[in-house]
C-alpha positions in Angstrom: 5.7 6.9 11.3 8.6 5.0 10.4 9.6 3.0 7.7 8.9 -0.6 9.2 5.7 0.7 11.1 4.4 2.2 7.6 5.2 -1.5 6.0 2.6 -3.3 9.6 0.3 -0.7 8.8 -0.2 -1.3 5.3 -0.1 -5.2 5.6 -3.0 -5.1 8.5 -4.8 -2.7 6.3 -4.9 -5.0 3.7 -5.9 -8.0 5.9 -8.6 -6.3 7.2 -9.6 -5.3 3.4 -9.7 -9.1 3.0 -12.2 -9.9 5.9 -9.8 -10.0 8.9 -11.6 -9.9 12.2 -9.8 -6.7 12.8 -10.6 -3.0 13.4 -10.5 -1.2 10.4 -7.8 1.7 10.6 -8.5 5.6 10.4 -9.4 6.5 6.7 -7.2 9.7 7.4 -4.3 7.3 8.6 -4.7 5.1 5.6 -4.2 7.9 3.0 -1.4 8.9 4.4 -0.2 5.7 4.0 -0.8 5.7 0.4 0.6 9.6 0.1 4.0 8.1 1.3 4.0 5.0 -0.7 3.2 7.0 -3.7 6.1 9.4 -3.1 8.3 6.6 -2.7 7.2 4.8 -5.7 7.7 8.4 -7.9 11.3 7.8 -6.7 11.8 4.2 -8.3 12.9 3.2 -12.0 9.8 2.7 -13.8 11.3 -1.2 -14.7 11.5 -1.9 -10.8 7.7 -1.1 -10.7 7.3 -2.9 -14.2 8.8 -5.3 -13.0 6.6 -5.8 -9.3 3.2 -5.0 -11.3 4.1 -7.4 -14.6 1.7 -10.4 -13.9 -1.2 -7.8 -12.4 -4.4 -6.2 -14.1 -5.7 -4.1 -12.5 -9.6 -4.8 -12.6 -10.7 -0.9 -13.0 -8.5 0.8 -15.1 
């Protein structure tokens, strides 16, 4: 999967999450989609993430 088909993937994902009239994606597919973001995200500057998150709460911490 490339970069800019990970990036569609994840935004239908997430539209179907929000009650799109979509098919929902493979469960396998969709952690791997995670895997990869996480490993990208290891590689920021913590402030860059700070910085995307700063007006979120998450509502189970």
């Amino acid at each position: 999967m490339k970069k800019n088909e990970l990036i569609d993937f994840l935004i239908l994902h997430n539209k179907w999450r929000r009650g799109a009239d979509i098919p929902m994606k493979s469960p396998k597919d969709i952690g791997m989609a995670i895997e990869a973001v996480v490993a990208v995200l290891k590689g920021f500057d913590n402030d860059v993430v700070d910085f995307i998150l700063k007006d979120y709460e998450f509502t189970n911490k």
